[in-house]
N, C-alpha and C positions, 0 to 999 in steps of 0.2 A: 447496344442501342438504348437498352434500359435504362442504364447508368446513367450514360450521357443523358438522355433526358430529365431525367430526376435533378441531375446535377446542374443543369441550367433553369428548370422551375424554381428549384431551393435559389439559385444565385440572382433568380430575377424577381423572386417573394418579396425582398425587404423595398425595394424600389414600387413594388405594385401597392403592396401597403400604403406607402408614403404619399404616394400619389390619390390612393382608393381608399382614404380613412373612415368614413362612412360605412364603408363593404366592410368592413375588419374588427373595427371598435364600435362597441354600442355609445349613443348619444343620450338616448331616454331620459326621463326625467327621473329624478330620485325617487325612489321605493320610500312609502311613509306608510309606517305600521298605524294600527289602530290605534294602538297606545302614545304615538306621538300626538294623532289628530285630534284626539280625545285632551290631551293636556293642551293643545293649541288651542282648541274649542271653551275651553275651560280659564285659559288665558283672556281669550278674546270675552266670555260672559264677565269674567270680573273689571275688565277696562269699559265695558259696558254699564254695568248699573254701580261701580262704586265713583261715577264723576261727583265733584262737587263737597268730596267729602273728604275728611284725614286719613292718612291711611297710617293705620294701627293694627298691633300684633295680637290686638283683642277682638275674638271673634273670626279670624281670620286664618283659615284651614291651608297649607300649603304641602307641599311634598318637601320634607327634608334635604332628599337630594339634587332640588330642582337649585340651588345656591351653588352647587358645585359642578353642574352640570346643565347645556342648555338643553340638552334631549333626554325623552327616555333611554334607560338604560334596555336597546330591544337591540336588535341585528337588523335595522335597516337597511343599511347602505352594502349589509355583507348578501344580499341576492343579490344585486345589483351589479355587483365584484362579480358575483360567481356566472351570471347571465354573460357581461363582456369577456370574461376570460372561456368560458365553452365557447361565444359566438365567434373569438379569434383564433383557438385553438382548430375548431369545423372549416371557416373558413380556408385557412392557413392549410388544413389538409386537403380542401376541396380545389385548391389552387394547386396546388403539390398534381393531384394525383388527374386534376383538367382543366390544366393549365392553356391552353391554345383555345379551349372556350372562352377561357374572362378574357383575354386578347382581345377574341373575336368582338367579344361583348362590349368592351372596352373602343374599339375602334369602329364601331356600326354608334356607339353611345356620341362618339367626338364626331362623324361625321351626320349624325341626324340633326344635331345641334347648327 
C-alpha cells in the first residue's frame, strides 16, 4: 500500500505543480544587496545635481567596472535561486509525503471561490 501511494503522489506532483505554481515556485521580488542600492543611490545623486552641465571625465569619480557591468559585482539574485529552489524542493516533499491534504486543500480552495 506504501508503494502504491508514493507512486501515485510522485505521478500526480508534476500536474499539481503546473496547476499550483505559486505553492511551488517563489515569485518575490529580487534580493538587492547593499552594495547595489548604494551604487543605485549614487546613480541617482549624480543625475541629480550634475543637470545643466557637460559631462566630462574630469572631476568625475566612477567605478571601473561599472562600464562592463550593469550591477555590483555581490550574489544577489543567488539567495533568491537558493530560497525558490528549498521552497520547491520542501514543497515537493510535503506533497509526496501529504498528499490527499493539498487535494483536500486544493478542492475546499475551488469550491469556496
Amino acid at each position: 500500500m506504501q508503494h502504491m501511494y508514493f507512486f501515485i503522489t510522485t505521478a500526480i506532483l508534476p500536474f499539481f505543480r503546473l496547476k499550483h505554481q505559486s505553492w511551488f515556485i517563489s515569485d518575490g521580488e529580487p534580493v538587492v544587496s547593499y552594495k547595489q542600492k548604494a551604487l543605485d543611490l549614487h546613480h541617482q545623486d549624480l543625475a541629480q545635481n550634475h543637470k545643466d552641465r557637460k559631462w566630462t571625465s574630469n572631476g568625475v569619480y566612477t567605478n571601473p567596472y561599472e562600464y562592463t557591468s550593469v550591477d555590483t559585482m555581490s550574489h544577489d539574485n543567488m539567495s533568491e535561486w537558493l530560497y525558490s529552489v528549498a521552497k520547491s524542493i520542501i514543497m515537493s516533499m510535503l506533497f509526496i509525503f501529504l498528499g490527499p491534504i493539498f487535494i483536500i486543500l486544493d478542492i475546499y480552495i475551488k469550491y469556496k471561490k
